[in-house]
C-alpha positions as CSV (number, residue, x, y, z in Angstrom):
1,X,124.2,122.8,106.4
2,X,122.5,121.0,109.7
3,X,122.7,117.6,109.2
4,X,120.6,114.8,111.3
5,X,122.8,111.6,111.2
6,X,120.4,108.9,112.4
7,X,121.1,105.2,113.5
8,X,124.8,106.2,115.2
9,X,126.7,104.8,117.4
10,X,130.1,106.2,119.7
11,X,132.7,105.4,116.5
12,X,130.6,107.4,113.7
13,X,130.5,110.6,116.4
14,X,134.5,110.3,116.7
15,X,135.2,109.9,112.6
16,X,132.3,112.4,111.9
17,X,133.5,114.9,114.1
18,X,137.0,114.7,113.0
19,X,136.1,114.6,109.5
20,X,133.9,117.8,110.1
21,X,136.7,120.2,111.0
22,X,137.3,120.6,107.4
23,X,133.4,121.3,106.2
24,X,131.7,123.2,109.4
25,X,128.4,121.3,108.9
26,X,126.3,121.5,112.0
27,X,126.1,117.7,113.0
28,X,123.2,116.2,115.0
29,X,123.9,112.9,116.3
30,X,120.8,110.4,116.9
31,X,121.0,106.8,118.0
32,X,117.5,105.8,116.7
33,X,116.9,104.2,112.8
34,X,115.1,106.5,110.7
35,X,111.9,105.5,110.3
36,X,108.2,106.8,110.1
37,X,108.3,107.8,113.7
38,X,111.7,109.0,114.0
39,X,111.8,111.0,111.1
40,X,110.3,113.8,113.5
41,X,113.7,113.5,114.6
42,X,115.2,115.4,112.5
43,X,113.9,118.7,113.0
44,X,115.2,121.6,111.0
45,X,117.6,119.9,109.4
46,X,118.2,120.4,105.6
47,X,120.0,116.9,105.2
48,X,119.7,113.7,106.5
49,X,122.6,111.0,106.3
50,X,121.6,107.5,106.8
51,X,123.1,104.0,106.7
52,X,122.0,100.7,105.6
53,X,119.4,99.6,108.3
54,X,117.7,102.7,108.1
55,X,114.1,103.1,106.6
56,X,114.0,105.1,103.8
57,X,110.7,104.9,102.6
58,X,107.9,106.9,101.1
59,X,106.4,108.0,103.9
60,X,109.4,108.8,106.0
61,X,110.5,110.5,103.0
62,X,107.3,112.5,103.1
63,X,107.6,113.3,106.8
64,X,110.8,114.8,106.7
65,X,110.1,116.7,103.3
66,X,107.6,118.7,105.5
67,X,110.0,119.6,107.8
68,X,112.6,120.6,104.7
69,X,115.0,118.1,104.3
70,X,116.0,118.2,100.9
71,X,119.0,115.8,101.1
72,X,119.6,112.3,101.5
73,X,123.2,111.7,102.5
74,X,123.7,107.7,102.6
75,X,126.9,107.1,104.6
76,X,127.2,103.8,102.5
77,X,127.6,102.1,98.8
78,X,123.8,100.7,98.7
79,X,120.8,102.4,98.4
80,X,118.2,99.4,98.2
81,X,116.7,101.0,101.5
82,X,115.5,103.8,99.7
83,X,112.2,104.8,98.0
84,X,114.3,106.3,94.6
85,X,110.8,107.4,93.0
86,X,109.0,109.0,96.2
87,X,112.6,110.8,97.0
88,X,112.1,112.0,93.1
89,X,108.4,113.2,93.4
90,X,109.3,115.5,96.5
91,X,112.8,117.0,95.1
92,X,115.2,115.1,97.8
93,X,118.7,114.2,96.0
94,X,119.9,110.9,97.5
95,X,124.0,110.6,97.6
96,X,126.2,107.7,98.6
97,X,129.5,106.6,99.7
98,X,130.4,104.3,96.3
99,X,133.7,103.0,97.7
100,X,134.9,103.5,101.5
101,X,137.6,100.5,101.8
102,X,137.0,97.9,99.6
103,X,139.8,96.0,101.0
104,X,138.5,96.2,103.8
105,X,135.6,94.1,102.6
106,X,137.5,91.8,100.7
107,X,140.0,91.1,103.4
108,X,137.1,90.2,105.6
109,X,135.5,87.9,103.4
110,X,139.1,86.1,103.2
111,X,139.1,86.1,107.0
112,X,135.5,84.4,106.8
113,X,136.9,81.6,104.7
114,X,140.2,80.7,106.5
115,X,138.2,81.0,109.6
116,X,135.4,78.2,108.5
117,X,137.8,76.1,106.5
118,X,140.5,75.6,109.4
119,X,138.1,75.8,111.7
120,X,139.8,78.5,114.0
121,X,136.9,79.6,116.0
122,X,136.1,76.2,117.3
123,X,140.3,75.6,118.2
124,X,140.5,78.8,119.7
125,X,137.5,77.7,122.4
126,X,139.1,74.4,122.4
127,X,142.8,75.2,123.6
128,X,141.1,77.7,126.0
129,X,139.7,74.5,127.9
130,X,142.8,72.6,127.6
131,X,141.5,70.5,124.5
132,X,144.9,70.2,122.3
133,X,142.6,67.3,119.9
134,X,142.3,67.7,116.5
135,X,139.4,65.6,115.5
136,X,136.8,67.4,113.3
137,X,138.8,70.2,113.1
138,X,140.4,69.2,109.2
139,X,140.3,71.7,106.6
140,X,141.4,71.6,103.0
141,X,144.2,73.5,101.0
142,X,142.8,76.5,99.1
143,X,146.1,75.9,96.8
144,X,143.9,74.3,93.4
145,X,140.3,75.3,94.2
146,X,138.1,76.9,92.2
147,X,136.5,80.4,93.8
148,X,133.4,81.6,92.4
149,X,132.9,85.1,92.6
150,X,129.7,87.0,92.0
151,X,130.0,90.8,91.1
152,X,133.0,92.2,90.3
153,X,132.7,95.7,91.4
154,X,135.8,96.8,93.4
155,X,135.1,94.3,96.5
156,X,134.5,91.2,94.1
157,X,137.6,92.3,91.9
158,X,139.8,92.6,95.2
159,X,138.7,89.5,96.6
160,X,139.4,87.3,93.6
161,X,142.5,88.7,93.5
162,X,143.3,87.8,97.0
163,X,142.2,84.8,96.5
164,X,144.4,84.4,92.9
165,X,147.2,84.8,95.7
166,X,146.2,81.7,97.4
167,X,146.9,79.9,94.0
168,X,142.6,79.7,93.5
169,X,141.5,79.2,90.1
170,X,139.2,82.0,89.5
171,X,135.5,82.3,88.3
172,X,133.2,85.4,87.9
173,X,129.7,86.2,87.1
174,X,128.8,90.0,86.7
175,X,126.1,91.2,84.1
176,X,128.9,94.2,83.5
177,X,132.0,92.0,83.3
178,X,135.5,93.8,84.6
179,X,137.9,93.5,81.4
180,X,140.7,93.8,83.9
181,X,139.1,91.1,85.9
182,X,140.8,88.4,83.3
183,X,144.4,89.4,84.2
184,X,143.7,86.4,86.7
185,X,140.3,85.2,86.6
186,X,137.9,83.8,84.2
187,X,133.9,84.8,83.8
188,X,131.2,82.0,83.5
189,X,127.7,81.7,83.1
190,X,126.4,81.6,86.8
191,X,125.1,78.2,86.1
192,X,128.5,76.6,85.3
193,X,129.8,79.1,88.3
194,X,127.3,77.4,90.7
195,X,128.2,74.2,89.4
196,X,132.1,74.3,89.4
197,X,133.0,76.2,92.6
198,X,134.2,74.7,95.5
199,X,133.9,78.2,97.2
200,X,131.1,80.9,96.4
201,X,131.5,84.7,97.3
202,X,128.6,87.3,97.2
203,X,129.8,90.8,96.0
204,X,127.0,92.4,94.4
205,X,124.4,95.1,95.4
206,X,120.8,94.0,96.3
207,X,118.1,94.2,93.7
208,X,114.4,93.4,92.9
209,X,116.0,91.2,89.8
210,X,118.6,89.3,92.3
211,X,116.7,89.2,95.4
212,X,117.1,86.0,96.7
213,X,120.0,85.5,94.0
214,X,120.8,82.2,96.9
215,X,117.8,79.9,96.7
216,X,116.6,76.3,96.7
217,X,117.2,76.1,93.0
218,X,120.0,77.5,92.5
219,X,121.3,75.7,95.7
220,X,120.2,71.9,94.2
221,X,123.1,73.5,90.9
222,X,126.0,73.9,93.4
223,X,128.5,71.2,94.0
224,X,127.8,68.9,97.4
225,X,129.8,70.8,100.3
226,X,130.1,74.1,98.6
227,X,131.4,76.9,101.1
228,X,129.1,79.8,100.6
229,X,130.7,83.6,102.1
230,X,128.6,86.6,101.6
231,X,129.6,90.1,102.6
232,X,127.2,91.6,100.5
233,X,123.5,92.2,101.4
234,X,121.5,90.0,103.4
235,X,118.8,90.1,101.0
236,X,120.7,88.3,98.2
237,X,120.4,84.9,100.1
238,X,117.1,82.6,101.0
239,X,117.9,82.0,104.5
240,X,115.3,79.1,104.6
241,X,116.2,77.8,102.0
242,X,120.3,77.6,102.9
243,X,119.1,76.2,106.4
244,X,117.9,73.4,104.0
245,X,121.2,73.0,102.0
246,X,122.9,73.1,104.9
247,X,121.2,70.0,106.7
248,X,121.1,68.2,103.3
249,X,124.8,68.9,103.4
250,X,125.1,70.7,99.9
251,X,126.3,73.6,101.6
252,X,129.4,72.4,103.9
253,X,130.0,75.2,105.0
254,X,128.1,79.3,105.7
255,X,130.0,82.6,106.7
256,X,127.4,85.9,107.0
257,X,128.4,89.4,107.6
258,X,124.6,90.1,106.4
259,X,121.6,88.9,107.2
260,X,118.1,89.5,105.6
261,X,116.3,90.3,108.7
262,X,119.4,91.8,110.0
263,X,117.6,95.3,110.7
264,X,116.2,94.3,114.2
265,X,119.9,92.1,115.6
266,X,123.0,93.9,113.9
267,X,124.6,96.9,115.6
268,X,122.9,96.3,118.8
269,X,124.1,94.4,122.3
270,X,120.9,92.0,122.7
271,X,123.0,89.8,125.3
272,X,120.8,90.3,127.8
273,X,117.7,89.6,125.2
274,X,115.9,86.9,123.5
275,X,116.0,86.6,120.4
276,X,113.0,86.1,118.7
277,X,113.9,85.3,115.3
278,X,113.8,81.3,115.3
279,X,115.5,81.3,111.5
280,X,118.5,82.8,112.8
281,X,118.4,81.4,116.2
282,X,118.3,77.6,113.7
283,X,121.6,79.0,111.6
284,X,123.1,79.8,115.2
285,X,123.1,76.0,115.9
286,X,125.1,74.5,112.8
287,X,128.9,74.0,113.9
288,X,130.1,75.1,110.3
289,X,128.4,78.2,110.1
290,X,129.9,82.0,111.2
291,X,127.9,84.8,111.6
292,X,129.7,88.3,112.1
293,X,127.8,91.7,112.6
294,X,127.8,93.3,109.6
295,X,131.6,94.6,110.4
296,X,133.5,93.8,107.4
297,X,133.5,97.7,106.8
298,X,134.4,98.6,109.8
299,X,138.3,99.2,109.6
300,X,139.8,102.7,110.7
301,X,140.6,103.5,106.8
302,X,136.8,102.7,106.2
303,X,134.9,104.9,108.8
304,X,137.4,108.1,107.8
305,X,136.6,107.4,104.1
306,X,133.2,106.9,105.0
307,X,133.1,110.5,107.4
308,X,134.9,112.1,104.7
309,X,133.1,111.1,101.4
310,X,129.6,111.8,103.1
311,X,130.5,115.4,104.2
312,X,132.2,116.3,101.2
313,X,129.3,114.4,98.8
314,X,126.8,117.1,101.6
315,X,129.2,120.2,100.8
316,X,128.9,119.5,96.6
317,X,125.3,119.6,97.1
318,X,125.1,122.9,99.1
319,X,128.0,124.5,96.9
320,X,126.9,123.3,93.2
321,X,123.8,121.3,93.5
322,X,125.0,118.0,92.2
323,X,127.6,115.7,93.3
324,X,129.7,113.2,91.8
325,X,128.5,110.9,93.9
326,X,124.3,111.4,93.1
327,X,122.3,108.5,92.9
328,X,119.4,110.7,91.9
């Protein structure tokens, strides 16, 4: 099957390639996001594989219809950049990558909050300059704090029990609670998760219902210097509204992987750019926030999963016309 992998960059070529000795797709590399006017892009191609910036809508999806595409490959776990009902209407099947490397998300998110809490990026700069002081840069023991995790899907479950490790007393909220999750944690209402957590973790998918899950009310429920990690989807946090929390000091302390705007900064060298965005330019400017590039995915383990899942989810389709993996 010719396959038009949009929105790539060097590292998916290499796992790609080296994933596709054992399938013989015919793989067309493009650095562009889908979008409307990419979609053209694609040419002949019967499937298109995507990732999490792309644009998925209803009318790309009806541009590349026209030109035959009858597969949606999504190198990735979420699909909330995709038009499910359009894709329906026109007869494309939309796949996904469920579970690359869980740990690999989980043990980022654990980086995120050693990283705020002992304050290692702003040492590291300091020793550099020959600053051995140690004022403002006090932490806390994790030992005997309570985590709050939201979702429990493999990422959440992993991460809580990391953080079980630390000697964390554990909370969950997940509509679809994890039986297995109670071998060392303990699911709350989100409410009493909100309002006993000295640390909160975002591990859930982005929907219409929890859109903006993150926001000035729920903030105002949270204990005062609450550490707040997500790893999840941009989309699941108010970024206005967190600016607020953090200059009222509810929120002590903010690590991103994900962004809600993210679409137009992450994956792209813009050093030499301005940055337009003045929301994320203001989160830039707090001394207790981290920001990373959407990489908690991106281990070696992650991007050969990722290669290998996507091809074989394509080579299901081709062979028996469904796919374990088939969102629709």
């Amino acid at each position: 099957m010719k396959v038009a992998l949009f929105g790539t960059k060097p590292y998916d070529e290499q796992f790609f390639t080296e994933a596709n000795e054992n399938y013989n797709h015919e793989l067309l590399f493009l650095e562009p996001h889908l979008s409307e006017k990419t979609a053209i892009l694609a040419q002949d191609a019967t499937a298109v594989c995507v990732f999490v910036n792309d644009e998925v809508s209803g009318d790309t999806l009806k541009i590349l219809a026209e030109q035959g595409v009858k597969l949606i490959a999504l190198r990735c776990a979420g699909y909330n950049n995709v038009d499910l009902e359009t894709a329906k209407e026109l007869g494309i099947k939309i796949v996904r990558v469920p579970a690359y490397s869980p740990h690999a998300v989980a043990e980022h998110a654990i980086a995120l909050i050693l990283t705020l809490n002992r304050k290692i990026h702003r040492a590291f700069y300091r020793v550099r300059e020959g600053n051995f002081a140690l004022n403002g840069l006090l932490g806390f023991d994790l030992y005997g704090r309570t985590v709050g995790i939201i979702g429990t899907g493999n990422i959440g479950y992993i991460t809580g029990q990391i953080l079980s490790g630390f000697g964390c007393k554990v909370l969950a909220y997940d509509p679809y609670p994890n039986e297995s999750f109670s071998n060392f944690g303990e699911y709350v209402s989100l409410d009493e998760l909100y309002a006993r957590s000295d640390i909160i973790s975002l591990h859930c998918p982005l929907t219409e219902e929890n859109r903006h899950l993150i926001n000035e009310t729920s903030i105002t429920k949270m204990k005062p210097g609450v550490m707040l990690i997500n790893t999840s989807r941009g989309g699941l946090i108010d970024t206005k509204a967190v600016i607020t929390g953090l200059k009222s000091k509810t929120i002590g302390y903010l690590a991103l992987d994900v962004y809600e705007k993210e679409s137009d900064l992450f994956f792209e060298d813009l050093s030499n750019e301005v940055i337009e965005d003045d929301v994320f330019q203001r989160l830039l400017t707090f001394p207790n926030v981290i920001i990373t590039g959407h990489q908690a995915f991106f281990t070696e383990e992650a991007l050969t999963n990722i290669a290998n899942t996507t091809l074989s989810n394509i080579t299901e389709i081709e062979t028996t016309n469904t796919c374990k993996n088939l969102v629709q």
